[in-house]
N, C-alpha and C positions, 0 to 999 in steps of 0.2 A: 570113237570120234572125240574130239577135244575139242572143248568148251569156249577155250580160244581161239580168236578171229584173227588168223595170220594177216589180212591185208590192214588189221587196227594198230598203229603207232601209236600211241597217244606222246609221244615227245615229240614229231612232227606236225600231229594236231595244233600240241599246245604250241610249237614256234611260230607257224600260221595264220593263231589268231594273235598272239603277242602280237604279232611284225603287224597284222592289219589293225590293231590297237592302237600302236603304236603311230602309223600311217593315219588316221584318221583324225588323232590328237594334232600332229602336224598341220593335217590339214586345217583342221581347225581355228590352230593357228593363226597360220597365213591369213583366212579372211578373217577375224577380226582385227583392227587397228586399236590405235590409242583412244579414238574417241568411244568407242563400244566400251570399251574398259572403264575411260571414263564416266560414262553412263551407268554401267551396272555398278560401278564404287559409288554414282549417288543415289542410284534408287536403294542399294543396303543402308546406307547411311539414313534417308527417308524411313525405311523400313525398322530402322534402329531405336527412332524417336516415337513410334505410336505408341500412345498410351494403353497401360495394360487394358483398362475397361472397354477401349474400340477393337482389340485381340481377341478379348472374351466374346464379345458381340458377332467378331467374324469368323468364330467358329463354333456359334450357339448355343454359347453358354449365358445366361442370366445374372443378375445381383440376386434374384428371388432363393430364396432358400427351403431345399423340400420340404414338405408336411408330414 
């Protein structure tokens, strides 16, 4: 017997999930508009200017320095 799975393609696999890749990106797309864009370009923007010590804080780190 042979080791290989004659019903396994993997180049029709992989066009499959391309195409539904692909498909879901579009989808995507379509529902958001200009303003969602423009929202997520200002919340980066916001997200751009916090200062590094409120960063450290939101990912618990301290000023204190170990002993």
């Amino acid at each position: 017997l042979s080791d290989e799975d004659p019903s396994f393609d993997p180049s029709a696999d992989m066009l499959i999930h391309d195409f539904d890749d692909e498909q879901t990106l579009d989808e995507e797309e379509a529902m958001s508009n200009e303003d969602s864009i423009g929202n997520e370009l200002d919340d980066l923007q916001k997200e751009s200017e916090i200062p590094v010590e409120e960063l450290l804080a939101m990912y618990g780190y301290s000023k204190e320095t170990p002993s």
